[in-house]
C-alpha positions as CSV (number, residue, x, y, z in Angstrom):
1,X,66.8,133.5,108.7
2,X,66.9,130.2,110.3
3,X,69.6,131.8,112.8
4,X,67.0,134.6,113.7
5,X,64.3,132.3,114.2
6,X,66.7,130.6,116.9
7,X,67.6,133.4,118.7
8,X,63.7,134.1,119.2
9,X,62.9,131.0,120.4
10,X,65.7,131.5,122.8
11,X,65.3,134.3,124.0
12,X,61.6,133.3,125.1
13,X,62.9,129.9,126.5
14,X,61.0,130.4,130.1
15,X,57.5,131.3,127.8
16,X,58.4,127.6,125.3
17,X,59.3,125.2,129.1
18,X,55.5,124.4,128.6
19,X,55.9,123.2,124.8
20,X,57.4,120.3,124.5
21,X,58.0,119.9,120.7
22,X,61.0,122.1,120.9
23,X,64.3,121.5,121.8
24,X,66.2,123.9,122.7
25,X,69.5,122.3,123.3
26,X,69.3,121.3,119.8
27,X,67.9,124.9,118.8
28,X,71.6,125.9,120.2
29,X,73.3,123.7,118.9
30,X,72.1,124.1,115.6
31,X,73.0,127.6,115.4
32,X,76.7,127.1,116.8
33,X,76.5,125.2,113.7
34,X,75.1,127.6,111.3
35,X,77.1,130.7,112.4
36,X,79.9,129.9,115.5
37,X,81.0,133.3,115.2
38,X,77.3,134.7,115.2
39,X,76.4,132.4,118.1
40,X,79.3,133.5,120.2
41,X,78.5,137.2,120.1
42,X,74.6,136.3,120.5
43,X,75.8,134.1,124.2
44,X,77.7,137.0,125.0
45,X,74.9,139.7,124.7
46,X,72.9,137.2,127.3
47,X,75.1,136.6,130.0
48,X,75.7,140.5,129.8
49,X,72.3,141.0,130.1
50,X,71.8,138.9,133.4
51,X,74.3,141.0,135.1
């Protein structure tokens, strides 16, 4: 869950610039931590979807 909650709050990132409370970097970095595996396949879906 706390995985999903990460990837939402990622994938909104230019919508959360304005909030400062959250950190994104550590957002990340917390779900490397969580799942690595998970995490790799969730960076790969974005950099394919900015091509």
């Amino acid at each position: 869950r706390l995985f999903f909650l990460g990837m939402i709050l990622c994938e909104n990132e230019e919508n959360l610039k304005l909030v400062k409370r959250i950190d994104l970097i550590q957002v990340r970095r917390t779900m490397k931590e969580i799942h690595p595996v998970l995490f790799k396949d969730f960076l790969e879906d974005i950099v394919e979807g900015d091509r």
